[in-house]
TIKOLNU-857818 format. One record per residue (C-alpha): residue in one letter; x, y, z. Coordinates in nm, 3 decimals. Layout:
BEGIN
{resn a, c1 X, c2 Y, c3 Z}
...
***
This chain:
BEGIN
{resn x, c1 12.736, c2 10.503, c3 1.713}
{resn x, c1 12.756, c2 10.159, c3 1.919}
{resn x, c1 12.965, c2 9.925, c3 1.780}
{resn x, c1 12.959, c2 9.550, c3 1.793}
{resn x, c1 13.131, c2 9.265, c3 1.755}
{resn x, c1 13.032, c2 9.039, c3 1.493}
{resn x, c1 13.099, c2 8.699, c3 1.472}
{resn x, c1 13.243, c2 8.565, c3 1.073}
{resn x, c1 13.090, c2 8.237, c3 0.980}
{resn x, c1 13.260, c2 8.025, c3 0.713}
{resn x, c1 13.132, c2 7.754, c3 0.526}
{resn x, c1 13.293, c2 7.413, c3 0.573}
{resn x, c1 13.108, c2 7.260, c3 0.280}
{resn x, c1 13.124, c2 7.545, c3 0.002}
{resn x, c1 13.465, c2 7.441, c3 -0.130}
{resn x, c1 13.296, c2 7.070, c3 -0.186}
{resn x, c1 13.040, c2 7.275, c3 -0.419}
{resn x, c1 13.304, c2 7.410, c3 -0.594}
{resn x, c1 13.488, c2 7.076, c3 -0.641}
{resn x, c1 13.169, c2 6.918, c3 -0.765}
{resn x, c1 13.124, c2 7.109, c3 -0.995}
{resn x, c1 13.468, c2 7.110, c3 -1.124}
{resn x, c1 13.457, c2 6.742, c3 -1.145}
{resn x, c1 13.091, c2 6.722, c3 -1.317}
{resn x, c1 13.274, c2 6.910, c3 -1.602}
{resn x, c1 13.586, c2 6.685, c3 -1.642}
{resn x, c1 13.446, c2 6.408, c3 -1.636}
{resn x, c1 13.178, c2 6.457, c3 -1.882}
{resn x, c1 13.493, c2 6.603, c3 -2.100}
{resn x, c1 13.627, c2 6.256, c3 -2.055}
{resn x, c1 13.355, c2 6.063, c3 -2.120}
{resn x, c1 13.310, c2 6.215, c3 -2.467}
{resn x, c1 13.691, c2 6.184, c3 -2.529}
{resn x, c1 13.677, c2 5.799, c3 -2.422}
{resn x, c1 13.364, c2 5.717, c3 -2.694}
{resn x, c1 13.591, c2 5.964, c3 -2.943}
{resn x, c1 13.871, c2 5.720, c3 -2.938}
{resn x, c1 13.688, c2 5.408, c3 -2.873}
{resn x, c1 13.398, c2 5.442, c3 -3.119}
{resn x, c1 13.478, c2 5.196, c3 -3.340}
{resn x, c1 13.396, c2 4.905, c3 -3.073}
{resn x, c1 13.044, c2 5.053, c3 -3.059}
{resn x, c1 12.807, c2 4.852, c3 -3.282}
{resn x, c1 12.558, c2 5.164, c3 -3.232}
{resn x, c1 12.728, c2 5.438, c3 -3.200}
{resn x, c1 12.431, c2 5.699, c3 -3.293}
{resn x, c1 12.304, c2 5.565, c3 -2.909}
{resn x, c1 12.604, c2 5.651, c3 -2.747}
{resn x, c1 12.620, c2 5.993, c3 -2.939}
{resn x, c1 12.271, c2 6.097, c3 -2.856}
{resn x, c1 12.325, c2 5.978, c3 -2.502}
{resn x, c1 12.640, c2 6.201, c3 -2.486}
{resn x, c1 12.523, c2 6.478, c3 -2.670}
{resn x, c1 12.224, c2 6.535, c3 -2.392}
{resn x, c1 12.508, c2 6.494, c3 -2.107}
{resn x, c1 12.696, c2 6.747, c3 -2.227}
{resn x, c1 12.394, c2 7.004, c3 -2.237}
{resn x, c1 12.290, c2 6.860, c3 -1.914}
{resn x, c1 12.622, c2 6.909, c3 -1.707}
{resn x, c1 12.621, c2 7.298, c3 -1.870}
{resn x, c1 12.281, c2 7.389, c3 -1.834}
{resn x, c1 12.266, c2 7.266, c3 -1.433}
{resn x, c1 12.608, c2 7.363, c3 -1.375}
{resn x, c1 12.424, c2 7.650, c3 -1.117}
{resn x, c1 12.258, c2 7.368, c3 -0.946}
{resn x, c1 12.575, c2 7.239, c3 -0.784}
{resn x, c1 12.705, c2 7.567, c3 -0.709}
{resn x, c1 12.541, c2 7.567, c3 -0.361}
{resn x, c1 12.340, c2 7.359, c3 -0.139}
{resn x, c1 12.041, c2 7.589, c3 -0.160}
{resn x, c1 12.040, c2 7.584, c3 -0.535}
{resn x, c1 12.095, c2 7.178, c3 -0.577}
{resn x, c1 11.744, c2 7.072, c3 -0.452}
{resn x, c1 11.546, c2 6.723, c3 -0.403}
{resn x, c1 11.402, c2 6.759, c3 -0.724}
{resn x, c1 11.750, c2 6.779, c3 -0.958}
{resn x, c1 11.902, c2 6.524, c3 -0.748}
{resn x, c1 11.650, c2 6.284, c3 -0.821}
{resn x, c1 11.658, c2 6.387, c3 -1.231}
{resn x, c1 12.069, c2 6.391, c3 -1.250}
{resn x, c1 12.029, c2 6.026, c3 -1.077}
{resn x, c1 11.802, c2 5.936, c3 -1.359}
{resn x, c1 12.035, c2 6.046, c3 -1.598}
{resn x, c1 12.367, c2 5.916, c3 -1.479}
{resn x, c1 12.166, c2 5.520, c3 -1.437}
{resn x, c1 11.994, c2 5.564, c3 -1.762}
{resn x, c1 12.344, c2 5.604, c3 -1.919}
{resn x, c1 12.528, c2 5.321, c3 -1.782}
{resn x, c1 12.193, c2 5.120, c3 -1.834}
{resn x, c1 12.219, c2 5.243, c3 -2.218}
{resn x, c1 12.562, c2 5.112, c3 -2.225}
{resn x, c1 12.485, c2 4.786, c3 -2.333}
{resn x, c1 12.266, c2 4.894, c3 -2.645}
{resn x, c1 12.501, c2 5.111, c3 -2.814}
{resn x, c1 12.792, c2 4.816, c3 -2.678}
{resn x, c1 12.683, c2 4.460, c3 -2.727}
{resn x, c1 12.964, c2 4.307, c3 -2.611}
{resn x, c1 12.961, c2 4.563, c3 -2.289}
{resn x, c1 12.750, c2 4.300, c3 -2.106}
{resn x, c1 13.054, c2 4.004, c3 -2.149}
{resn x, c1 13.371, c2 4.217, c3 -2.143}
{resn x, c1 13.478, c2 4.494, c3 -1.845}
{resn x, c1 13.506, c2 4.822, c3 -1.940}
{resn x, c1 13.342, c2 5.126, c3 -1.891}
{resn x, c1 13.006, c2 5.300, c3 -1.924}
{resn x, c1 12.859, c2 5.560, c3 -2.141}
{resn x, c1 12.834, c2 5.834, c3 -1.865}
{resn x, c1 13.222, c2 5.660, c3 -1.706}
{resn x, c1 13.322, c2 5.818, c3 -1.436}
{resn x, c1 13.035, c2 6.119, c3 -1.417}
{resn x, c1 12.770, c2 5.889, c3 -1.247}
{resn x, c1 13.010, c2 5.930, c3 -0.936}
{resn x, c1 12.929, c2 6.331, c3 -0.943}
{resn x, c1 12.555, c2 6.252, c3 -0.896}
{resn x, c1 12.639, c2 6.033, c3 -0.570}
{resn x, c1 12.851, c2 6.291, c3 -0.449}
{resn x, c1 12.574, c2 6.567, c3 -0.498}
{resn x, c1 12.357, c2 6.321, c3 -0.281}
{resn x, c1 12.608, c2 6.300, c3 -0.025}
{resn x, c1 12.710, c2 6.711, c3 0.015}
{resn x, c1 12.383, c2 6.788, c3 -0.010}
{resn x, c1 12.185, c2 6.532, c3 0.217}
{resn x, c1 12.463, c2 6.351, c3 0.415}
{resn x, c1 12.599, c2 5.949, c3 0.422}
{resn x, c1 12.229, c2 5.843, c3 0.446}
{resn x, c1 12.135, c2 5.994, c3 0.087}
{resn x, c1 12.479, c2 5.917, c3 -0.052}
{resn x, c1 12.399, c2 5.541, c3 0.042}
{resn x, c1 12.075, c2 5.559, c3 -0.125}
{resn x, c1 12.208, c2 5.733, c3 -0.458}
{resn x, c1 12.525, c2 5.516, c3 -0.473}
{resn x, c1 12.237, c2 5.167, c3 -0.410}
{resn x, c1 12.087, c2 5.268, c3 -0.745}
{resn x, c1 12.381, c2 5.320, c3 -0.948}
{resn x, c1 12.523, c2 5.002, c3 -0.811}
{resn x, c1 12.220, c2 4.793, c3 -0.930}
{resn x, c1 12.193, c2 4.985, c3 -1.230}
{resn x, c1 12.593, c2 4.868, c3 -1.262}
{resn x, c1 12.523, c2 4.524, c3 -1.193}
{resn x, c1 12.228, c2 4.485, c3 -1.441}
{resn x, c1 12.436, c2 4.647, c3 -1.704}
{resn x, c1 12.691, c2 4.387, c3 -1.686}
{resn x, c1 12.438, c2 4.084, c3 -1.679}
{resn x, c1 12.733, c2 3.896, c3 -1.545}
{resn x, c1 12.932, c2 4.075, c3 -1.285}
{resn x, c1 13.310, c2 4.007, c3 -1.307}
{resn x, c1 13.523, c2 4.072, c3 -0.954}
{resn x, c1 13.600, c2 4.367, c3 -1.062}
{resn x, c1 13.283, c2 4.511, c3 -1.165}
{resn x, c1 13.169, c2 4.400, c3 -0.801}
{resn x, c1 13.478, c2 4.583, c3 -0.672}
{resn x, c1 13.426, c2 4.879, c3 -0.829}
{resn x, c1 13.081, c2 4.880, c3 -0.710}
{resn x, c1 13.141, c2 4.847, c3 -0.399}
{resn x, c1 13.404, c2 5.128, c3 -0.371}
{resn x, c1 13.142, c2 5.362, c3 -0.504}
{resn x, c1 12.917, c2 5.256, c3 -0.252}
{resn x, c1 13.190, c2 5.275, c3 0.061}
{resn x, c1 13.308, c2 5.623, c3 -0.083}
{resn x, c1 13.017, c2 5.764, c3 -0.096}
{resn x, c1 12.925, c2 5.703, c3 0.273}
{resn x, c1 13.228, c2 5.815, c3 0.381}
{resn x, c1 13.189, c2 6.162, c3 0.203}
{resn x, c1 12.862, c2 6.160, c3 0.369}
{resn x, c1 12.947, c2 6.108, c3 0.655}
{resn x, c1 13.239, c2 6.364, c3 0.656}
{resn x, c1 12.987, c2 6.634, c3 0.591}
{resn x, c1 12.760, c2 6.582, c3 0.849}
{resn x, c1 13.064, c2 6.569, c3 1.062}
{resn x, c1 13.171, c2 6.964, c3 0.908}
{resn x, c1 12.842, c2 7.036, c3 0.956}
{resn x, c1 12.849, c2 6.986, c3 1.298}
{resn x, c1 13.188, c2 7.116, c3 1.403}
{resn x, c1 13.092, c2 7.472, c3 1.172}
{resn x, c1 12.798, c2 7.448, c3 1.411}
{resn x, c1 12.984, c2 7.431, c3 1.723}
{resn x, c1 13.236, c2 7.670, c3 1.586}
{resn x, c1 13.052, c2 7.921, c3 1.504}
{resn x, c1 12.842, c2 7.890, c3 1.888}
{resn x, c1 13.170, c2 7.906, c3 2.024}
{resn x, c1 13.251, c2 8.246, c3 1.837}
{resn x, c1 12.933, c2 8.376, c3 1.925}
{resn x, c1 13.009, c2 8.304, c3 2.272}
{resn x, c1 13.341, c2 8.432, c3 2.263}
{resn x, c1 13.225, c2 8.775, c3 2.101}
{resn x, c1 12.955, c2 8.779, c3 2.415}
{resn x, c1 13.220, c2 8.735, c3 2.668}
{resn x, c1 13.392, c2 8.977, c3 2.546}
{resn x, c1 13.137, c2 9.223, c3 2.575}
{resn x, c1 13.033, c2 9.147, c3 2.913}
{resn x, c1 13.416, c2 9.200, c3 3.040}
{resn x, c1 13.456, c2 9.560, c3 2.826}
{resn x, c1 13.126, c2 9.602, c3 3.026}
{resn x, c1 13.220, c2 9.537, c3 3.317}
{resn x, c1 13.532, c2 9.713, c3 3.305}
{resn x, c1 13.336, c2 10.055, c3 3.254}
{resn x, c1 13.107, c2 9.942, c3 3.515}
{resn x, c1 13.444, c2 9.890, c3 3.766}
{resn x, c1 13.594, c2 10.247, c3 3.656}
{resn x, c1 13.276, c2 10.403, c3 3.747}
{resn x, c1 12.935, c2 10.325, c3 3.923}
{resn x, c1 13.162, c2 10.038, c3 4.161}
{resn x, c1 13.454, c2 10.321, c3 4.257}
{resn x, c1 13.160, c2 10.600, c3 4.344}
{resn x, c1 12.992, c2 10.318, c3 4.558}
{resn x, c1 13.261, c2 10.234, c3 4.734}
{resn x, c1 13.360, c2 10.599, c3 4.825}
{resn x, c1 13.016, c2 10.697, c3 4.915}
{resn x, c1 12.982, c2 10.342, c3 5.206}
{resn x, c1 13.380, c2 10.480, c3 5.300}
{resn x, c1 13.248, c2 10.816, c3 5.323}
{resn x, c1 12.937, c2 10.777, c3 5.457}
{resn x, c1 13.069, c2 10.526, c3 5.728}
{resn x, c1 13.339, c2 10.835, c3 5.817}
{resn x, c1 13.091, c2 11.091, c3 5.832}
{resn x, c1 12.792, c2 10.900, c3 6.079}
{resn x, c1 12.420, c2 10.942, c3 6.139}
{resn x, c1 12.190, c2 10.947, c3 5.841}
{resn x, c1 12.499, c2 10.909, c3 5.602}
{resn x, c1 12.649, c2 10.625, c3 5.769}
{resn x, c1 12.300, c2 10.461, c3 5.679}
{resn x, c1 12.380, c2 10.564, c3 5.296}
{resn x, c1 12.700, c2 10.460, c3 5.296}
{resn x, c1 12.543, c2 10.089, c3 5.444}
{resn x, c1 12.329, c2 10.105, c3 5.094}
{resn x, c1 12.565, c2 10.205, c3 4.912}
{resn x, c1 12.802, c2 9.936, c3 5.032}
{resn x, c1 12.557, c2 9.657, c3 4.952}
{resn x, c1 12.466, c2 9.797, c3 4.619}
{resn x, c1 12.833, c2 9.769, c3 4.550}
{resn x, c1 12.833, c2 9.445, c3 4.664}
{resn x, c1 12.530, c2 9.319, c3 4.453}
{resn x, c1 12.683, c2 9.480, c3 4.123}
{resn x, c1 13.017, c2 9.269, c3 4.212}
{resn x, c1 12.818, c2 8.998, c3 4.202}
{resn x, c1 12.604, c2 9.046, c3 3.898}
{resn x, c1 12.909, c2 9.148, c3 3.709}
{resn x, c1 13.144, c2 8.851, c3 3.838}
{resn x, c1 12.815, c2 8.598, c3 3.780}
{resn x, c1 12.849, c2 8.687, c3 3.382}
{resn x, c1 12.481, c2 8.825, c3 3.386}
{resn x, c1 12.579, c2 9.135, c3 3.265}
{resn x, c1 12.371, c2 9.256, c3 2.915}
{resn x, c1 12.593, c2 9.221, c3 2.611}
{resn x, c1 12.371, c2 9.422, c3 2.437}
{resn x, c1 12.591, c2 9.746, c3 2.379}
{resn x, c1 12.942, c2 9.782, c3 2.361}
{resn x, c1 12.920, c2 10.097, c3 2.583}
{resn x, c1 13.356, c2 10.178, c3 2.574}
{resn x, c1 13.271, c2 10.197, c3 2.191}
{resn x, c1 12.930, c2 10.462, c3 2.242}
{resn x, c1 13.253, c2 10.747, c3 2.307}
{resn x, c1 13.372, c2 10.651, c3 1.963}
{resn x, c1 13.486, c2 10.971, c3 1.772}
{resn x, c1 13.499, c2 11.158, c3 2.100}
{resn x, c1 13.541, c2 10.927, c3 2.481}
{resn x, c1 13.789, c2 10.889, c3 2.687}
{resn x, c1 13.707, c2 10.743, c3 2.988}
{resn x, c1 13.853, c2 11.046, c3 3.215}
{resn x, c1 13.885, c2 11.400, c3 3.150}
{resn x, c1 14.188, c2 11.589, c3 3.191}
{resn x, c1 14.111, c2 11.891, c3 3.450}
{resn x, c1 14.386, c2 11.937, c3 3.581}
{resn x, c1 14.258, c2 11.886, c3 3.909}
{resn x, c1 14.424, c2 11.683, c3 4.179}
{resn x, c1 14.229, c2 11.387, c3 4.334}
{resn x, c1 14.340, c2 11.539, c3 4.683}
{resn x, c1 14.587, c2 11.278, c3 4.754}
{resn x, c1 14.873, c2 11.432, c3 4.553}
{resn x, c1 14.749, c2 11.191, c3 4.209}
{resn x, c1 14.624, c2 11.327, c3 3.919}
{resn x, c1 14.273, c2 11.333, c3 3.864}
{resn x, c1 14.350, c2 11.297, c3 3.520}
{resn x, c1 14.081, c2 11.243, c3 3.238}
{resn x, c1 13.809, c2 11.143, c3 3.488}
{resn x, c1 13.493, c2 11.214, c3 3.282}
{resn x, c1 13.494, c2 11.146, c3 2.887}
{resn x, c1 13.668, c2 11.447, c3 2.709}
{resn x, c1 13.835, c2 11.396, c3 2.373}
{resn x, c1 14.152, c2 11.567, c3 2.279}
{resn x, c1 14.084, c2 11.875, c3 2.152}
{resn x, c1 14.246, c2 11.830, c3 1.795}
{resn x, c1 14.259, c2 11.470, c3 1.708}
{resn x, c1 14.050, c2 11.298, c3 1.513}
{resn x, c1 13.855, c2 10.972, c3 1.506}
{resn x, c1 14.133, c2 10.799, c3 1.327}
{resn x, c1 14.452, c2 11.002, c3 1.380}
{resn x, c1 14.751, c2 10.853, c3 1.601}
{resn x, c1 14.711, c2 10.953, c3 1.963}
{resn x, c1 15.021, c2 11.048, c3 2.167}
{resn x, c1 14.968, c2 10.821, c3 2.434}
{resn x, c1 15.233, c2 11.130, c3 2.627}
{resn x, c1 14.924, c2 11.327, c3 2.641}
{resn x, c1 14.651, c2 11.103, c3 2.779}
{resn x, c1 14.904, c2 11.028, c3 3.090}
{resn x, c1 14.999, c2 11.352, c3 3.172}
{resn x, c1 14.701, c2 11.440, c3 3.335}
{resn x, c1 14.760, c2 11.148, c3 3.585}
{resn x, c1 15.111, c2 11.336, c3 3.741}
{resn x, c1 15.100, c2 11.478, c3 4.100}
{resn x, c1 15.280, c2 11.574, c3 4.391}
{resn x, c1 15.330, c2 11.189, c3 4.464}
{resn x, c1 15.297, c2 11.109, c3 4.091}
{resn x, c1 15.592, c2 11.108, c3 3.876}
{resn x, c1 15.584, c2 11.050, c3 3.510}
{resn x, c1 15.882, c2 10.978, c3 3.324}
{resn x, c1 15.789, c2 11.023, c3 2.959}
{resn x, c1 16.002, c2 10.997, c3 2.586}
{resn x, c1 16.104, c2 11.303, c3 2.438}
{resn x, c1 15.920, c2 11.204, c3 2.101}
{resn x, c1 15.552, c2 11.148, c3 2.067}
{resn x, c1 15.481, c2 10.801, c3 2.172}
{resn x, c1 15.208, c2 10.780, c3 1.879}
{resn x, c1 14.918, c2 10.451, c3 1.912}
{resn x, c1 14.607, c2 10.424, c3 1.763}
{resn x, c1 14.322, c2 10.629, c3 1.973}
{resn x, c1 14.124, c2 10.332, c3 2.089}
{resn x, c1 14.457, c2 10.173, c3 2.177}
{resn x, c1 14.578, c2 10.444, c3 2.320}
{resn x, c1 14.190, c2 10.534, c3 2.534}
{resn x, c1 14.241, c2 10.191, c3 2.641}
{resn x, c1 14.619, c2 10.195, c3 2.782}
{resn x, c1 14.556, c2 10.518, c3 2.971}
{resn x, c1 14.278, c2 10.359, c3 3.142}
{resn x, c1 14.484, c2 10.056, c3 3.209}
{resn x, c1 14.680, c2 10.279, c3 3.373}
{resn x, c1 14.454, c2 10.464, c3 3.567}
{resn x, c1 14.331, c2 10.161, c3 3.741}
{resn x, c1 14.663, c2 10.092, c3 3.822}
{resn x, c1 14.676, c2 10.435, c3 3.994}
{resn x, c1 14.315, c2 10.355, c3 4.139}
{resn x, c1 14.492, c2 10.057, c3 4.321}
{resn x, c1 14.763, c2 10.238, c3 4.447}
{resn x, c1 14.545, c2 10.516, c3 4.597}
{resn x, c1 14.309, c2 10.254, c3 4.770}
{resn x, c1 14.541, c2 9.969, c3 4.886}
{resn x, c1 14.896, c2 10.134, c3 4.901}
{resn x, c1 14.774, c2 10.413, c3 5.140}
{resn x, c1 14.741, c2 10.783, c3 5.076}
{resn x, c1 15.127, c2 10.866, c3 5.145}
{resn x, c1 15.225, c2 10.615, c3 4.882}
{resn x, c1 15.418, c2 10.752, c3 4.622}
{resn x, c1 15.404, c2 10.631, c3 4.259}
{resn x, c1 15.633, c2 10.650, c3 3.901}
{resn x, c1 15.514, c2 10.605, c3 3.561}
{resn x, c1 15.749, c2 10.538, c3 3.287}
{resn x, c1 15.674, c2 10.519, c3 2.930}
{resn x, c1 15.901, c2 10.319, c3 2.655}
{resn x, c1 15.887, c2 10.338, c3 2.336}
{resn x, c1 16.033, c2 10.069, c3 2.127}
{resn x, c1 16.016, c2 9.970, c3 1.777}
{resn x, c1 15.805, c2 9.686, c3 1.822}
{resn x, c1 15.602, c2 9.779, c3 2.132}
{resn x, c1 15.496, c2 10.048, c3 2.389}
{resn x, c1 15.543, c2 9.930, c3 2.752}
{resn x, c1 15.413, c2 10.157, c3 3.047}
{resn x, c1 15.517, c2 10.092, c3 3.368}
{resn x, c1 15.379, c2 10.162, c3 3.691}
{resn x, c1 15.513, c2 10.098, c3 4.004}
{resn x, c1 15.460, c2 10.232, c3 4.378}
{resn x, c1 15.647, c2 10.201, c3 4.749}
{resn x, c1 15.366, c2 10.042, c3 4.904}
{resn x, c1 15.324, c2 9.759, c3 5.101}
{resn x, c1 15.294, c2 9.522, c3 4.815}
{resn x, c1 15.069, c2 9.265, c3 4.771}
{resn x, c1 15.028, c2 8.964, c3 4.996}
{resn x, c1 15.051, c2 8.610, c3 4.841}
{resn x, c1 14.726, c2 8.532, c3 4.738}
{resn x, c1 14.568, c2 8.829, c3 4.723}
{resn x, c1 14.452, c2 8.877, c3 4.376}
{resn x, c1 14.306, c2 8.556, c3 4.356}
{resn x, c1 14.108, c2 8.641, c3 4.659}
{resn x, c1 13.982, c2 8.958, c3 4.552}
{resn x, c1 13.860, c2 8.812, c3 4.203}
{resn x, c1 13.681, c2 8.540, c3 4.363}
{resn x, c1 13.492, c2 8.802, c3 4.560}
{resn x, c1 13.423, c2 8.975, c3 4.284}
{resn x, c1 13.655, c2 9.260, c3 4.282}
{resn x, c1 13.799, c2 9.262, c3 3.924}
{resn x, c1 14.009, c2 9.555, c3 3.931}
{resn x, c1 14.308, c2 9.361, c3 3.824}
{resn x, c1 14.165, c2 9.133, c3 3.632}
{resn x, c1 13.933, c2 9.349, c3 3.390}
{resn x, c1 14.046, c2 9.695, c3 3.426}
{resn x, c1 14.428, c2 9.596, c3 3.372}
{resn x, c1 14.423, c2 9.246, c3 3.205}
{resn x, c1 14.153, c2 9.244, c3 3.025}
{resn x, c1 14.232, c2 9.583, c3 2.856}
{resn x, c1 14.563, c2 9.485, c3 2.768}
{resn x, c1 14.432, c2 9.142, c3 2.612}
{resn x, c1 14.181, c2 9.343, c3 2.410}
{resn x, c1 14.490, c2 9.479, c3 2.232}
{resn x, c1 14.680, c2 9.165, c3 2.231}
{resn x, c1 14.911, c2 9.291, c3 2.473}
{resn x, c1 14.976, c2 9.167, c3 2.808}
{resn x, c1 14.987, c2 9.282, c3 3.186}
{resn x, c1 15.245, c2 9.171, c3 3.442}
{resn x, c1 15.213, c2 9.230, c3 3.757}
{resn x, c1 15.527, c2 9.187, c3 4.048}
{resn x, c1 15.462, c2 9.240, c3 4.388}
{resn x, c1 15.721, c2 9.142, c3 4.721}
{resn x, c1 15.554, c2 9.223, c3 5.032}
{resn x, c1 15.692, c2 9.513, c3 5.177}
{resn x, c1 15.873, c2 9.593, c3 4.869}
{resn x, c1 15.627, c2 9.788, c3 4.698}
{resn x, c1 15.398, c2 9.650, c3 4.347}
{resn x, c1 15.493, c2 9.716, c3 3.997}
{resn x, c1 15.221, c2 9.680, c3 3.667}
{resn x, c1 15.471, c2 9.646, c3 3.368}
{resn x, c1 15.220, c2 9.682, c3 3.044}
{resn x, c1 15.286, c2 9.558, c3 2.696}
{resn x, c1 15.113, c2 9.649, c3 2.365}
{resn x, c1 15.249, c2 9.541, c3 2.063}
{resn x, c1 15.261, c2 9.843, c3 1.830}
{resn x, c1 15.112, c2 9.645, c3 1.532}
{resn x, c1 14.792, c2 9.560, c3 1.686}
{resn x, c1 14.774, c2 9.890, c3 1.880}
{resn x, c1 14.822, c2 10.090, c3 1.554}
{resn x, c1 14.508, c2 9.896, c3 1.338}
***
């Protein structure tokens, strides 16, 4: 079954529910505790009770409301606004001398959770509409506004916006983020793609032009198809216009790797090696792969392969993926080192990582090169070796001198490769 990739989206502004509703609750705690203490001052206290009383059912019944943005709608906004400026507006008839002497109002502190509602839920522009209302509804309360009254106010009001504003902004970057991921996840795709794409349709096309070009007449003309099909596919696969649509390594899940083990030598003295998509006989889908096994195959007359005496033992995917790592190594040896070439393989095992080495007595690699060859869109290297290891949160090193031969040095760390 395909796999794919899916992209986790997290919600910047679903903590700010939570705290909303955390603060609707203590505050209207507060507000009964303040009129508790304080009741004597009111000369009509049965106003303030009643008032209370219905805030108290009010901030448990719509608790729900604030618990997301979907469930706090236009409609209890505009009702839990009418509540919190009724209250303070109240104050003054259960308080008489509220209107000449600072101090606080029936609902306190809770009016401020009905801004902030207007501001998670609709951005700095609602929060500066909500937080207008319960400013006038301040000022009228007080008849005659002391500083701090008109300080308070104002806070409320600059708060508000801020909030607002620092939503939006979430919004916005949660937005981006999440593009971002999405586009990440695609890339990703299109290079695991592309690597099966190098390994398999690219190789035959470029053996059938060499081929074709060897042999003359009607199959050099094949071989001139073949070459500028090969060329084409470079292109399309280098452009990023590859179809992200399937995750094709992962269609051999449960049974793929991406060569067969025959037995067969590729004629050169290298290992053909797991060429067509055979599983191990006796593992299964989730068992530990020894990686011993999947490298084997690759040995040859002009092939050595130095191995541990104990099962190097990596999860299968990780392991599938190293082996083929290493067989494009072994590709690039037998196609730019020359066919006399001769090439080691050595295998560590250490406690915190697996690193394969292979290295050949070729000609090396001129300065240069590799950038070269990826900018005309030959991504042996850079997909088929790189990108692999990357995948598994290893790395790839590659050290060339000219003359002296090329050596791929690959790192997985065993705690990713094992998951």
């Amino acid at each position: 079954m395909v796999k794919r990739e899916r992209v986790v989206r997290m919600s910047v502004e679903q903590p700010l529910w939570r705290a909303l509703t955390g603060y609707r609750v203590l505050t209207a705690v507060y507000a009964i505790l303040l009129f508790v203490f304080e009741r004597g001052k009111f000369e009509r206290p049965w106003v303030a009770i009643a008032f209370l009383a219905f805030l108290a059912v009010w901030t448990a019944a719509t608790l729900p409301r604030v618990a997301n943005a979907a469930s706090c709608t236009k409609r209890f906004l505009v009702a839990d606004l009418t509540v919190a400026v009724v209250g303070i507006l109240l104050t003054p008839l259960a308080d008489e001398q509220a209107q000449h002497v600072d101090g606080p109002t029936l609902p306190t502190i809770w009016a401020a959770g009905s801004v902030l509602a207007f501001a998670i839920k609709g951005g700095w522009r609602w929060a500066a509409l909500a937080s207008t209302f319960v400013a006038v509804a301040n000022l009228v309360e007080r008849a005659h506004p002391s500083r701090d009254t008109l300080h308070n106010v104002l806070l409320v009001w600059i708060a508000s916006i801020a909030i607002g504003y620092i939503v939006e902004v979430a919004r916005a970057s949660e937005r981006v983020l999440a593009h971002a991921l999405e586009i990440e996840a695609a890339t990703r795709e299109r290079e695991r793609l592309a690597r099966d794409i190098h390994d398999s349709v690219l190789q035959v096309l470029a053996m059938v032009q060499r081929r074709g070009t060897a042999l003359g007449g009607e199959a050099a003309e094949l071989g001139r198809m073949a070459g500028e099909q090969e060329i084409a596919l470079r292109t399309l696969v280098s452009s990023g216009l590859v179809p992200t649509a399937r995750a094709s390594h992962d269609a051999l899940a449960g049974g793929g790797f991406l060569r067969t083990d025959d037995g067969q030598d590729d004629g050169h003295g290298r290992g053909a090696g797991l060429r067509k998509g055979r599983a191990a006989p006796d593992a299964g889908p989730q068992a530990p792969c020894d990686l011993r096994t999947l490298l084997a195959p690759y040995t040859g007359s002009k092939v050595t392969f130095a191995e541990p005496g104990a099962p190097v033992l990596l999860a299968p995917a990780a392991a599938r993926e190293l082996a083929a790592a290493v067989g494009a190594a072994l590709d690039n040896v037998g196609r730019h080192a020359g066919t006399d070439a001769r090439a080691w393989i050595l295998v560590e095992d250490d406690p915190d990582e697996v690193v394969v080495t292979v290295r050949d007595d070729g000609p090396g690699i001129p300065e240069g090169r590799l950038a070269q060859a990826e900018g005309e869109g030959r991504l042996g290297v850079s997909l088929s070796i790189r990108g692999r290891l990357r995948d598994l949160g290893g790395t790839a090193e590659l050290i060339s001198v000219p003359g002296q031969g090329t050596e791929v040095e690959l790192r997985v760390p065993r705690g990713k490769a094992e998951r």
